[in-house]
mmCIF file as gemmi writes it, N, C-alpha and C atoms, coordinates in Angstrom:
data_model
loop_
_atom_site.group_PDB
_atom_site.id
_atom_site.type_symbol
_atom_site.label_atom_id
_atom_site.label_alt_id
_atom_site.label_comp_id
_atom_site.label_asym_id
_atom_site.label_entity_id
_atom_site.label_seq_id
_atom_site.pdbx_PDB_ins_code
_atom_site.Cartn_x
_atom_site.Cartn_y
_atom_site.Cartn_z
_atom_site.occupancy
_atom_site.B_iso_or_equiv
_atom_site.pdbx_formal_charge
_atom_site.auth_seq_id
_atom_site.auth_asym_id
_atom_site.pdbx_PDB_model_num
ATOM 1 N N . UNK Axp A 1 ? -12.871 2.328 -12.789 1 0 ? 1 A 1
ATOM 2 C CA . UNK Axp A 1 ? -11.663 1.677 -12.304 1 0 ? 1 A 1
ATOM 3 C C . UNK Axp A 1 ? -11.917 0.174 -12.269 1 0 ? 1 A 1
ATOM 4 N N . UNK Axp A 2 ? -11.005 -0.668 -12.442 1 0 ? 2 A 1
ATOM 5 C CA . UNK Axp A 2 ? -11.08 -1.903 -12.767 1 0 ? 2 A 1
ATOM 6 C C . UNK Axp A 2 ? -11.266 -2.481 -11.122 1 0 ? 2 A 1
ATOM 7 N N . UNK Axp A 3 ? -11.475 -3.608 -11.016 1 0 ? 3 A 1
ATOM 8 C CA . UNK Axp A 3 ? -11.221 -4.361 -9.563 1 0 ? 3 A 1
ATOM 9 C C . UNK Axp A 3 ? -9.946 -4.697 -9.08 1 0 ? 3 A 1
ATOM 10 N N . UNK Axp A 4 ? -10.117 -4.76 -7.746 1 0 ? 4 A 1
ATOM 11 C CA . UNK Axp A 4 ? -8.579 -4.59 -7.385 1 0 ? 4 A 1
ATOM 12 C C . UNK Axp A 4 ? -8.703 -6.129 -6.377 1 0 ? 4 A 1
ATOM 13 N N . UNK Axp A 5 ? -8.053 -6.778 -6.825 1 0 ? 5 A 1
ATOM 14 C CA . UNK Axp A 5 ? -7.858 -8.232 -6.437 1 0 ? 5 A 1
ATOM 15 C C . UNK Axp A 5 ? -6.517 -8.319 -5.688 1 0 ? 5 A 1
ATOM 16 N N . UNK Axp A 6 ? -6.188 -9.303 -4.479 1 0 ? 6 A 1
ATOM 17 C CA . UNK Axp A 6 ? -5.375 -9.69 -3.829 1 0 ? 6 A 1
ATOM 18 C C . UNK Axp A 6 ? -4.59 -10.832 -3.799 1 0 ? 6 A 1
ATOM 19 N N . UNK Axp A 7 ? -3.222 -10.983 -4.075 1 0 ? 7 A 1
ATOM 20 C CA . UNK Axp A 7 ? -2.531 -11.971 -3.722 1 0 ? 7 A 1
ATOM 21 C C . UNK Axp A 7 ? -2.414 -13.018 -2.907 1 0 ? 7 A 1
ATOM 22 N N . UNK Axp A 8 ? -2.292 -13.737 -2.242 1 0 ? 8 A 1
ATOM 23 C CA . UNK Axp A 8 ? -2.184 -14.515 -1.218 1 0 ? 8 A 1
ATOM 24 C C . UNK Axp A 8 ? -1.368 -14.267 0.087 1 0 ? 8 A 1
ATOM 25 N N . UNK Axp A 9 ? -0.18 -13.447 -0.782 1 0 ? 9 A 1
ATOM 26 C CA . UNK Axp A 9 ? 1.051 -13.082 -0.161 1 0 ? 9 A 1
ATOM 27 C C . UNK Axp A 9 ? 1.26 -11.458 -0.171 1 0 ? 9 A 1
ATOM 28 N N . UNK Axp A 10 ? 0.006 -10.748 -0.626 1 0 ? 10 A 1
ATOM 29 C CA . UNK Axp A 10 ? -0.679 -9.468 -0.434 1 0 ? 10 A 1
ATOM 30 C C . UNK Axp A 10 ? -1.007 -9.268 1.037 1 0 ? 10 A 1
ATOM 31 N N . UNK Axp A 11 ? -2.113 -10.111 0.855 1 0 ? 11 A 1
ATOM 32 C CA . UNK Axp A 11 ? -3.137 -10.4 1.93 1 0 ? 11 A 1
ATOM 33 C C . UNK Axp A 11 ? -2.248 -10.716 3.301 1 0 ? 11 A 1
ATOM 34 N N . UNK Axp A 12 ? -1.692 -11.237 2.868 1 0 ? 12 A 1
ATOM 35 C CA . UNK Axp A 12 ? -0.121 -11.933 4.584 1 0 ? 12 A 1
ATOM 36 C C . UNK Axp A 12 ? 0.447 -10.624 4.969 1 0 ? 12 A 1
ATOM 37 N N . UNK Axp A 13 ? 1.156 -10.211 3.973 1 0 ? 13 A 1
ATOM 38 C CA . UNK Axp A 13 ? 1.953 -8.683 4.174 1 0 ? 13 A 1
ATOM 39 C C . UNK Axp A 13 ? 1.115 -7.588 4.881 1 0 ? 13 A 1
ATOM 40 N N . UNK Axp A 14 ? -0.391 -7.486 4.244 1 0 ? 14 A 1
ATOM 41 C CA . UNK Axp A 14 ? -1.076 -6.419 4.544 1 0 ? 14 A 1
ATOM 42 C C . UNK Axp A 14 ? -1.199 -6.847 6.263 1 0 ? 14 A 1
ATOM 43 N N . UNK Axp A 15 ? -1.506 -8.319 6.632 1 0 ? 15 A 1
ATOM 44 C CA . UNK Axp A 15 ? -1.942 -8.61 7.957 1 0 ? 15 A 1
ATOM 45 C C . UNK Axp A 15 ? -0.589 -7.854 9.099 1 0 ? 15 A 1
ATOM 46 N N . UNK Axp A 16 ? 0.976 -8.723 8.057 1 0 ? 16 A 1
ATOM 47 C CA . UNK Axp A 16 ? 2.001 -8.189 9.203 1 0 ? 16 A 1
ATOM 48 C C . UNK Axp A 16 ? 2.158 -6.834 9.334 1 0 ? 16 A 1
ATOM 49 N N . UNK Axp A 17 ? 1.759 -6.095 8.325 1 0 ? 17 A 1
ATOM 50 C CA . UNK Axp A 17 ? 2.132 -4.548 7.892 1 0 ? 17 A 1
ATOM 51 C C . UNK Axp A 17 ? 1.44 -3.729 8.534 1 0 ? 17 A 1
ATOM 52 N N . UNK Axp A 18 ? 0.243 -3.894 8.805 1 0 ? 18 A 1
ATOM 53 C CA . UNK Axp A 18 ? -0.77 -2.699 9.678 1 0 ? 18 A 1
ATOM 54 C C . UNK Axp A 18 ? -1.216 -1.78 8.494 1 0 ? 18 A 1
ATOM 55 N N . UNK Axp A 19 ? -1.757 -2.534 7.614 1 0 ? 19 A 1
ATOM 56 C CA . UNK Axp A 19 ? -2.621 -1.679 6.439 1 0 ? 19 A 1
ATOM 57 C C . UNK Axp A 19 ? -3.789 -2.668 6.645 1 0 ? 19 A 1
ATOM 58 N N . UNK Axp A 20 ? -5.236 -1.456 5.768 1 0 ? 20 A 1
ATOM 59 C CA . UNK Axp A 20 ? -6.025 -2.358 5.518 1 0 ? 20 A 1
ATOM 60 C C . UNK Axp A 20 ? -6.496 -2.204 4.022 1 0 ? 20 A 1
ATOM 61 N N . UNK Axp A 21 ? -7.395 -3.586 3.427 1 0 ? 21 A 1
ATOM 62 C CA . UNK Axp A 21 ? -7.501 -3.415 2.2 1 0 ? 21 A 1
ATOM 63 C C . UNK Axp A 21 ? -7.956 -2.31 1.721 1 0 ? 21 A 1
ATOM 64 N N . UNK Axp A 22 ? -8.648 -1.229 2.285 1 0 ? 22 A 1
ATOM 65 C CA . UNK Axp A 22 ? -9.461 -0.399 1.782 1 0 ? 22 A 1
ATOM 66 C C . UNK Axp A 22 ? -7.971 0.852 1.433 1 0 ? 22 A 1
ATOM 67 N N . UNK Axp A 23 ? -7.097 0.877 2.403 1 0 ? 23 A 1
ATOM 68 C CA . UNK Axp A 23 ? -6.18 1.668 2.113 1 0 ? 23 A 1
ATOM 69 C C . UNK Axp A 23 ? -5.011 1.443 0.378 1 0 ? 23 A 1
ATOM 70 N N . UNK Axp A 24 ? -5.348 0.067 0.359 1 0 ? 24 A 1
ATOM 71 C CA . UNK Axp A 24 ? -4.296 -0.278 -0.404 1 0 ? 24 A 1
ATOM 72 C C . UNK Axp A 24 ? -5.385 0.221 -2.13 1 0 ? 24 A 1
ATOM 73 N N . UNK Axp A 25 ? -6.38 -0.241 -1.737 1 0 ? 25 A 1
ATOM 74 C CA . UNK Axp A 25 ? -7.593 0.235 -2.781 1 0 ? 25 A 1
ATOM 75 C C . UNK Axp A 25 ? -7.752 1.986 -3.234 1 0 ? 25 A 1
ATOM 76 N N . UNK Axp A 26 ? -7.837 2.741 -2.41 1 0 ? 26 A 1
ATOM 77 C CA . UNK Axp A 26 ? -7.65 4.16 -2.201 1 0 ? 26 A 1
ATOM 78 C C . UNK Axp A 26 ? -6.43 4.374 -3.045 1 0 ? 26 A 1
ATOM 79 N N . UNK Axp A 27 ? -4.68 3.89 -2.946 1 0 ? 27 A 1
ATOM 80 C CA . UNK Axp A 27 ? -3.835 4.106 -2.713 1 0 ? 27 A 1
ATOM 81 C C . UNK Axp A 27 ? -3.808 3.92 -4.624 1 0 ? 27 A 1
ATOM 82 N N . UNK Axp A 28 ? -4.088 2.899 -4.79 1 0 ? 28 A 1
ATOM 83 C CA . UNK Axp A 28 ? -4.165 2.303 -6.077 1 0 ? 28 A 1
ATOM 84 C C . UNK Axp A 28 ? -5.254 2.887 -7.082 1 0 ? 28 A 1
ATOM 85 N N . UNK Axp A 29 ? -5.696 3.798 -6.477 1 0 ? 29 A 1
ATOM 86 C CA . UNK Axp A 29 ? -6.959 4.785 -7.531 1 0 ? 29 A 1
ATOM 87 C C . UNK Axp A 29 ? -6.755 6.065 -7.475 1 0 ? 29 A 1
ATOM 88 N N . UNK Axp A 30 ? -5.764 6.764 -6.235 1 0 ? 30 A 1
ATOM 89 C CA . UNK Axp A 30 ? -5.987 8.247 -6.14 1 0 ? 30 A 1
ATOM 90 C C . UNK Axp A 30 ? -4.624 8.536 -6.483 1 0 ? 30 A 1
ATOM 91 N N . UNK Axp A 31 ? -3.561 7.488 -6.106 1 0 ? 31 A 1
ATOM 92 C CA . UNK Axp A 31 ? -1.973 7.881 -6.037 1 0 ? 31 A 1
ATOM 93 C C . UNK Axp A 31 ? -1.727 7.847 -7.628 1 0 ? 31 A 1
ATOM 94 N N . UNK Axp A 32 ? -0.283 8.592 -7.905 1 0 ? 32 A 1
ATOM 95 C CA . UNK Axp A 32 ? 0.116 7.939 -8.968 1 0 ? 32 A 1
ATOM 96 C C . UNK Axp A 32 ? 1.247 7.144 -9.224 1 0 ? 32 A 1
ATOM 97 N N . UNK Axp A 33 ? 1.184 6.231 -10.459 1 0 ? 33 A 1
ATOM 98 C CA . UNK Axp A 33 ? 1.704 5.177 -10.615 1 0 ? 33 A 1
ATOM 99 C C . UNK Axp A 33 ? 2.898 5.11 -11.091 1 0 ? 33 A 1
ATOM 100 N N . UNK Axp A 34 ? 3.988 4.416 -10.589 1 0 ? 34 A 1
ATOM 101 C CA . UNK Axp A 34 ? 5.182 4.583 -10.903 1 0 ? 34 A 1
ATOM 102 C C . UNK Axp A 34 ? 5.808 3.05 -11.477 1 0 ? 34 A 1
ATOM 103 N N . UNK Axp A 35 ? 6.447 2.881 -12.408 1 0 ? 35 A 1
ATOM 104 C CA . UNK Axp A 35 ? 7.031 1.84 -12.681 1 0 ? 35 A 1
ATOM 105 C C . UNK Axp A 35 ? 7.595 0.801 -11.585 1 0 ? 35 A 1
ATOM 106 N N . UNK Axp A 36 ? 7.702 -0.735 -11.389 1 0 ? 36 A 1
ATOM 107 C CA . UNK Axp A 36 ? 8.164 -0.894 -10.157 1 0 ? 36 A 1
ATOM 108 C C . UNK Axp A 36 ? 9.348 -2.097 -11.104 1 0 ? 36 A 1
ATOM 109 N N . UNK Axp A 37 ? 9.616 -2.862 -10.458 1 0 ? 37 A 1
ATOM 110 C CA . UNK Axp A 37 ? 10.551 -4.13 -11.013 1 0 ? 37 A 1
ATOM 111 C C . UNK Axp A 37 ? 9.856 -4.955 -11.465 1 0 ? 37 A 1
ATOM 112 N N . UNK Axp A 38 ? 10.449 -5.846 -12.504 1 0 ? 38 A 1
ATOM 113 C CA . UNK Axp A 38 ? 10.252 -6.882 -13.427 1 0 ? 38 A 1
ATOM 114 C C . UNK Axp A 38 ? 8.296 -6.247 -14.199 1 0 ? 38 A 1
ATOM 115 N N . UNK Axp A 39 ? 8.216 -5.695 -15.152 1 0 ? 39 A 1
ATOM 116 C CA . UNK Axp A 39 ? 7.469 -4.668 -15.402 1 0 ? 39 A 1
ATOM 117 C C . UNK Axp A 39 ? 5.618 -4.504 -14.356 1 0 ? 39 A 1
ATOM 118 N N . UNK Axp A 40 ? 6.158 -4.741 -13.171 1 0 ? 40 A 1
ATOM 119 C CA . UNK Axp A 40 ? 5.201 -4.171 -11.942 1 0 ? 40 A 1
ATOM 120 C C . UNK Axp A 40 ? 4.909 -2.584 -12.225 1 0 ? 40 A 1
ATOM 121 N N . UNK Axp A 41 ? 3.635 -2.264 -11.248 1 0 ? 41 A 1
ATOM 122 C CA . UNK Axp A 41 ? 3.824 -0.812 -10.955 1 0 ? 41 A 1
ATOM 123 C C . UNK Axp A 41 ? 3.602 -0.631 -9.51 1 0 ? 41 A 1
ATOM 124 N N . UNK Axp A 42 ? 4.051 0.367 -9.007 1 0 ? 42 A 1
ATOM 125 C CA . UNK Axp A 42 ? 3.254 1.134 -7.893 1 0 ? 42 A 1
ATOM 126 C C . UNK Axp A 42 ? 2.707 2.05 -7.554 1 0 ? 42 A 1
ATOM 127 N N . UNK Axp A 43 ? 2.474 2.077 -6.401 1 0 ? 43 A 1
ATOM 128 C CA . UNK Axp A 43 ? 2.05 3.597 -6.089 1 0 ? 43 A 1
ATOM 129 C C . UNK Axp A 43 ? 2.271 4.041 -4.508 1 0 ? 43 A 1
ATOM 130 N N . UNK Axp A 44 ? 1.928 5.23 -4.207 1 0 ? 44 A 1
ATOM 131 C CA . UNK Axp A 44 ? 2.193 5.439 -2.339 1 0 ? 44 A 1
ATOM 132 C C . UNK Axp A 44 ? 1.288 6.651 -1.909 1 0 ? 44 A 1
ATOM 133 N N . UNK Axp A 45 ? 1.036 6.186 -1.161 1 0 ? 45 A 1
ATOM 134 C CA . UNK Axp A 45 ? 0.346 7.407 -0.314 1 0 ? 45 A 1
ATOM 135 C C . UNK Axp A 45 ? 0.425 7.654 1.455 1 0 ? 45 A 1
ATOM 136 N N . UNK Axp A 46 ? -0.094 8.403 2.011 1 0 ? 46 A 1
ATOM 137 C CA . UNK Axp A 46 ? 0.262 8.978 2.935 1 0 ? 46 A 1
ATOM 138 C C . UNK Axp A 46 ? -1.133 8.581 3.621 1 0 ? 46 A 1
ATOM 139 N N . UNK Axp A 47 ? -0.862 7.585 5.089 1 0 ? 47 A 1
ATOM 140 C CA . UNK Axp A 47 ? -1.973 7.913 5.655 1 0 ? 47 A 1
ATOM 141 C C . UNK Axp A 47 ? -1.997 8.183 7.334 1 0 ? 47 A 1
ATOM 142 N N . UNK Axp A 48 ? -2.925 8.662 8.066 1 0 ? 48 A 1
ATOM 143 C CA . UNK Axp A 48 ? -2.427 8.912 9.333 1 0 ? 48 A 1
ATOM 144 C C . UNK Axp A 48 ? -2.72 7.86 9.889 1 0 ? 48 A 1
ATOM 145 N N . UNK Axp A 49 ? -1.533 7.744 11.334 1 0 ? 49 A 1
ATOM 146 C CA . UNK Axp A 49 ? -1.859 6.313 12.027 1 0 ? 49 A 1
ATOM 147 C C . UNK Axp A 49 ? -1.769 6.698 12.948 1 0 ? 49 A 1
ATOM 148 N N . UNK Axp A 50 ? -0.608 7.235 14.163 1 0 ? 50 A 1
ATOM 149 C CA . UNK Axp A 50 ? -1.196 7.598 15.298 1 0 ? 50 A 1
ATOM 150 C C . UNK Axp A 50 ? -1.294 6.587 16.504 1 0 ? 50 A 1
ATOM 151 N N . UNK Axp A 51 ? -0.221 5.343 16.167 1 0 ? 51 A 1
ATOM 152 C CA . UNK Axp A 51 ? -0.408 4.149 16.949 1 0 ? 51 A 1
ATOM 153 C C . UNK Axp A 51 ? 0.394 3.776 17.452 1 0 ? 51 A 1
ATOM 154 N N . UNK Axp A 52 ? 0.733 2.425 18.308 1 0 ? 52 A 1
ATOM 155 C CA . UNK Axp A 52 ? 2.216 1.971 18.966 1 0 ? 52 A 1
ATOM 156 C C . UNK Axp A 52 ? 2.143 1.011 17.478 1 0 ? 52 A 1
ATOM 157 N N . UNK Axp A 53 ? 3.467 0.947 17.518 1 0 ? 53 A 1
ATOM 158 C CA . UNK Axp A 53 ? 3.638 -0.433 16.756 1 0 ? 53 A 1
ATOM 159 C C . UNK Axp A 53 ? 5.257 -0.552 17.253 1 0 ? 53 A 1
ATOM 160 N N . UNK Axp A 54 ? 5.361 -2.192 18.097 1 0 ? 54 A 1
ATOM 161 C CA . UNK Axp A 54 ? 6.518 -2.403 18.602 1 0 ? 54 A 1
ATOM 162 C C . UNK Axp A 54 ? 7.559 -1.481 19.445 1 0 ? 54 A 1
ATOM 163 N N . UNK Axp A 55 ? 5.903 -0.829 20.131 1 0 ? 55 A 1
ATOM 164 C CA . UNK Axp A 55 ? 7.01 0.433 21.086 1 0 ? 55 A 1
ATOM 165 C C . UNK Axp A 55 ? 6.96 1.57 20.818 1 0 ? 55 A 1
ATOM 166 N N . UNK Axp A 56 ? 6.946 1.655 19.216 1 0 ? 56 A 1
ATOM 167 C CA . UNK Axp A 56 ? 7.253 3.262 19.056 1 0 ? 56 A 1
ATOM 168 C C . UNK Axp A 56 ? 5.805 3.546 18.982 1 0 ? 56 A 1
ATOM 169 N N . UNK Axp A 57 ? 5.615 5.378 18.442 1 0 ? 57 A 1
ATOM 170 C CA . UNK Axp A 57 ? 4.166 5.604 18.304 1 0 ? 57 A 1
ATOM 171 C C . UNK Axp A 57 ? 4.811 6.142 16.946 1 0 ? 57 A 1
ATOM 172 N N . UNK Axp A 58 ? 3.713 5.825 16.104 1 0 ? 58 A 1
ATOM 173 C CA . UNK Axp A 58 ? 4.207 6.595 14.577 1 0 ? 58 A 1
ATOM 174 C C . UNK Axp A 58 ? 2.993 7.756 14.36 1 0 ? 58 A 1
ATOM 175 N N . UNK Axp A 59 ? 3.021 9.042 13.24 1 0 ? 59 A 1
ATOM 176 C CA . UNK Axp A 59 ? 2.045 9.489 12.994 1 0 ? 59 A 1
ATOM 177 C C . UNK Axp A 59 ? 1.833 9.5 12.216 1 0 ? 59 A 1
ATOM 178 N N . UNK Axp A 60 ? 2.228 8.456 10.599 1 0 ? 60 A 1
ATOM 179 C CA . UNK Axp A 60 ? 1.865 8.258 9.66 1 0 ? 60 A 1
ATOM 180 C C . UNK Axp A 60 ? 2.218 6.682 9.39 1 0 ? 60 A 1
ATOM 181 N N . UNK Axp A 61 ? 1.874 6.736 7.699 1 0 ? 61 A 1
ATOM 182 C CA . UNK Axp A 61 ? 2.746 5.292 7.489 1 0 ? 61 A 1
ATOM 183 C C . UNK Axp A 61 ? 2.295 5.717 5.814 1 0 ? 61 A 1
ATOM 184 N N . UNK Axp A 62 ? 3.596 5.127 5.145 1 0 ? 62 A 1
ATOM 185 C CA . UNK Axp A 62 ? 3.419 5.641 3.438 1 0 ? 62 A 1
ATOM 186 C C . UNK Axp A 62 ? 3.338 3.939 3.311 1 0 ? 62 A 1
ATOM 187 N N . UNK Axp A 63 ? 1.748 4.193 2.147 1 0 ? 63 A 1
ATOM 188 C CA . UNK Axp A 63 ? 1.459 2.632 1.474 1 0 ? 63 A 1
ATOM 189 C C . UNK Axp A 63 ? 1.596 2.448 0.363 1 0 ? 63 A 1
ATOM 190 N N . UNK Axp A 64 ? 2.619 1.258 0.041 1 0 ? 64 A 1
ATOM 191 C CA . UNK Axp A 64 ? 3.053 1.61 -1.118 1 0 ? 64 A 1
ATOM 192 C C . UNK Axp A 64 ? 2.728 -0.265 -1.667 1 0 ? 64 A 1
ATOM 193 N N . UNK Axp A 65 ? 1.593 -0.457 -2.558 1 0 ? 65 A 1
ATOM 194 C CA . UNK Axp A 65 ? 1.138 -1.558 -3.182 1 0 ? 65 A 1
ATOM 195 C C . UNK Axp A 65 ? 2.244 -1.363 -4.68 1 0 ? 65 A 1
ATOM 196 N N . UNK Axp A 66 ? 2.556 -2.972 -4.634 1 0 ? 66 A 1
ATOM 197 C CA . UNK Axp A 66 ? 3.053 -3.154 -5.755 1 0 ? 66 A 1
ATOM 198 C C . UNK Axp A 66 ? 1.682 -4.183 -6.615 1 0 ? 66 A 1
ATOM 199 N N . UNK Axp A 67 ? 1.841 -4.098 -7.868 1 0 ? 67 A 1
ATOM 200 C CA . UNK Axp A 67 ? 0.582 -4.593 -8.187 1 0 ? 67 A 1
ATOM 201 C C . UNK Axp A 67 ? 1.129 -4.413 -10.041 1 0 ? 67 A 1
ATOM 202 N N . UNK Axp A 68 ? 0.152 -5.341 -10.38 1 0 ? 68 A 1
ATOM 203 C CA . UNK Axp A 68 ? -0.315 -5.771 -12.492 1 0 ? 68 A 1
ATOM 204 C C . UNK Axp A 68 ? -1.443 -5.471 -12.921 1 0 ? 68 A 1
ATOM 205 N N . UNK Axp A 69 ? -1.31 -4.236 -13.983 1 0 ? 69 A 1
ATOM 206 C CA . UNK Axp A 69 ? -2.841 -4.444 -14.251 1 0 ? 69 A 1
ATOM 207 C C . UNK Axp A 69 ? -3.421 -5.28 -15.483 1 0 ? 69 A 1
ATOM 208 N N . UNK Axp A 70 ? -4.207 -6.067 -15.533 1 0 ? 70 A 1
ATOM 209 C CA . UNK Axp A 70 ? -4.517 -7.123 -16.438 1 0 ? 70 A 1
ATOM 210 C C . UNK Axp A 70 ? -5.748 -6.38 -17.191 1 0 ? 70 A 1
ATOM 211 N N . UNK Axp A 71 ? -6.002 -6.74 -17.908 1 0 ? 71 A 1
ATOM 212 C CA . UNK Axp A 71 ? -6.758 -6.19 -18.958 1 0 ? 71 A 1
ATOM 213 C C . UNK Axp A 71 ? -8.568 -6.182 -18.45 1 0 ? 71 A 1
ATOM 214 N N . UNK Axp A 72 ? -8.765 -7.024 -17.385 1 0 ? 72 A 1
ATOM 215 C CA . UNK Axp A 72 ? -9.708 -6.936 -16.7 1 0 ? 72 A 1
ATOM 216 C C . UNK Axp A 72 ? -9.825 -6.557 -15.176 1 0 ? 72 A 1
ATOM 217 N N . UNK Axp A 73 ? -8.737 -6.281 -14.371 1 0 ? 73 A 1
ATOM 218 C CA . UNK Axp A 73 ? -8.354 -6.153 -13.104 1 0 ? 73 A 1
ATOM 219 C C . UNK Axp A 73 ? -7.326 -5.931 -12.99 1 0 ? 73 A 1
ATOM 220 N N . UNK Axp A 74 ? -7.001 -5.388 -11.711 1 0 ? 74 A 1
ATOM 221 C CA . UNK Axp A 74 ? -5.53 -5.232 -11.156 1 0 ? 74 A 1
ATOM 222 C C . UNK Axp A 74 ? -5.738 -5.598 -9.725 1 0 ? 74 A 1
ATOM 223 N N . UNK Axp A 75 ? -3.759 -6.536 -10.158 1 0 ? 75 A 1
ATOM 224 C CA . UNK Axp A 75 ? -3.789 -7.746 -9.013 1 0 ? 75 A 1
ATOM 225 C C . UNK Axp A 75 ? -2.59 -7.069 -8.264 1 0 ? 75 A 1
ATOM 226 N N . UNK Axp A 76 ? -2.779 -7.046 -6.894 1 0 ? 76 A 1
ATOM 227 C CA . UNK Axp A 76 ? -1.609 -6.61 -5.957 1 0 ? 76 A 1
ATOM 228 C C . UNK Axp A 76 ? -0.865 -8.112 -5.423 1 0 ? 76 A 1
ATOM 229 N N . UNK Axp A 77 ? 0.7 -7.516 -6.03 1 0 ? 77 A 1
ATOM 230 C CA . UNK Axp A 77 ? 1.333 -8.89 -5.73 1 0 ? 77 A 1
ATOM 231 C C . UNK Axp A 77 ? 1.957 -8.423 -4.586 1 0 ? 77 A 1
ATOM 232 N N . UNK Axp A 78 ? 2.388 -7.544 -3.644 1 0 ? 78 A 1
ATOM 233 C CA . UNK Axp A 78 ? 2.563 -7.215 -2.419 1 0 ? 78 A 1
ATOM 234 C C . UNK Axp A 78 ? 2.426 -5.791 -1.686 1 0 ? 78 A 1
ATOM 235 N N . UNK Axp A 79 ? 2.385 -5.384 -0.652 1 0 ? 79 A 1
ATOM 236 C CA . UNK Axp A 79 ? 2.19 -4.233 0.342 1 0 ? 79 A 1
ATOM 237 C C . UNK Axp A 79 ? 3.308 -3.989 0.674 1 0 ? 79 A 1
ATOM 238 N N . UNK Axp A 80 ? 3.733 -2.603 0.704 1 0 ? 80 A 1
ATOM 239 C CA . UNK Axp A 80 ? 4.969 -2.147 1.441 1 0 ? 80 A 1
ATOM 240 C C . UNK Axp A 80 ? 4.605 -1.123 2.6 1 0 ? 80 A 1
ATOM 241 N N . UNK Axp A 81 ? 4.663 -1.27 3.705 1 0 ? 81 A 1
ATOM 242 C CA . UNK Axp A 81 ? 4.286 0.158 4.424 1 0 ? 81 A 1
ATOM 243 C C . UNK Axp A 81 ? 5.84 0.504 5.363 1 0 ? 81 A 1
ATOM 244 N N . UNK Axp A 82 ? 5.939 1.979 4.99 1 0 ? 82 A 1
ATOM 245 C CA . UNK Axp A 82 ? 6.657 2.625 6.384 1 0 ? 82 A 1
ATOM 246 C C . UNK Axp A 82 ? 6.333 3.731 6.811 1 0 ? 82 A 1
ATOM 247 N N . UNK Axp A 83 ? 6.243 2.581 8.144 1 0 ? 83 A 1
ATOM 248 C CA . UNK Axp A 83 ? 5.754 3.788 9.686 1 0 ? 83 A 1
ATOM 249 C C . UNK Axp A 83 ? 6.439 4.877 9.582 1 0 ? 83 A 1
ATOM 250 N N . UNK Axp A 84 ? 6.307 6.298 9.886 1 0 ? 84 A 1
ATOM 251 C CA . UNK Axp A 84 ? 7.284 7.366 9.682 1 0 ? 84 A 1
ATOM 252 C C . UNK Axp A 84 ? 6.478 7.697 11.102 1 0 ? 84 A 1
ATOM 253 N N . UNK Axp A 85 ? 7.321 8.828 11.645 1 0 ? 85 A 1
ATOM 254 C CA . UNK Axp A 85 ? 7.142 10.479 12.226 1 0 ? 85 A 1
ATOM 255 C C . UNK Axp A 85 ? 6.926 11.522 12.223 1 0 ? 85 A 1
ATOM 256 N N . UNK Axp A 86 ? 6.515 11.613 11.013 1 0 ? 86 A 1
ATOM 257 C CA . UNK Axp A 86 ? 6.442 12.951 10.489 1 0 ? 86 A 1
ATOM 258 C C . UNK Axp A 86 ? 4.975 13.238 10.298 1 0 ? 86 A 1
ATOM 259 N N . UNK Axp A 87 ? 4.026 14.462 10.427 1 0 ? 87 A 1
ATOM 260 C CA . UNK Axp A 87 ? 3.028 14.651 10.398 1 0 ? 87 A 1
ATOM 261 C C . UNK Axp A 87 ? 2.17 14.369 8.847 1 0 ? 87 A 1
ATOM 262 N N . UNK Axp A 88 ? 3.053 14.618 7.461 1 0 ? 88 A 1
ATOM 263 C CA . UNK Axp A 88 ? 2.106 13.879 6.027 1 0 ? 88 A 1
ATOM 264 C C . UNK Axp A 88 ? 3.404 14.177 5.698 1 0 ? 88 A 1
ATOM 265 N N . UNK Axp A 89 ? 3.237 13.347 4.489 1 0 ? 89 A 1
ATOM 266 C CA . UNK Axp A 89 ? 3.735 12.451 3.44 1 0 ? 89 A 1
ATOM 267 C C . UNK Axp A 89 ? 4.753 14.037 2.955 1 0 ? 89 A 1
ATOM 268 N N . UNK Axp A 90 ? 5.792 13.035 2.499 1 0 ? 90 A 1
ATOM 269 C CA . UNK Axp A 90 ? 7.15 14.635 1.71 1 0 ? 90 A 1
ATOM 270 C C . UNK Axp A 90 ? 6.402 14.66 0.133 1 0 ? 90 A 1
């Protein structure tokens, strides 16, 4: 698998989002990849969280890296996460 390098504005998202890099790394090697906008891809996965965030308690959160893969690496140009309720991923 190639290296998985971070954005600037990756790295910001992941801080506000409550992911960590290792998840977005995982997410981007085990998930599969789906076309995203302007020819991006992604991917998502399911991980448990189990935490407050702003009150609520969630028991998951689906991570969904948008990201390019370059012929020597793949660069994540942002993090998407949502907190859910539900015990794993649909």
């Amino acid at each position: 698998m190639k290296p998985v390098v971070f954005s600037r504005h990756a790295r910001w998202q992941m801080a506000e989002r409550v992911v960590a890099e290792q998840e977005v790394v995982e997410t981007i090697q085990h998930a599969p990849w789906e076309p995203a906008r302007q020819g991006r891809l992604r991917a998502t996965r399911w991980y448990p969280f189990g935490q407050e965030h702003r009150g609520v308690i969630y028991k998951g959160k689906d991570v969904r890296p948008v990201f390019v893969e370059e012929p020597d690496r793949i660069v994540v140009v942002t993090v998407y996460v949502y907190l859910n309720q539900r015990e794993e991923s649909r």
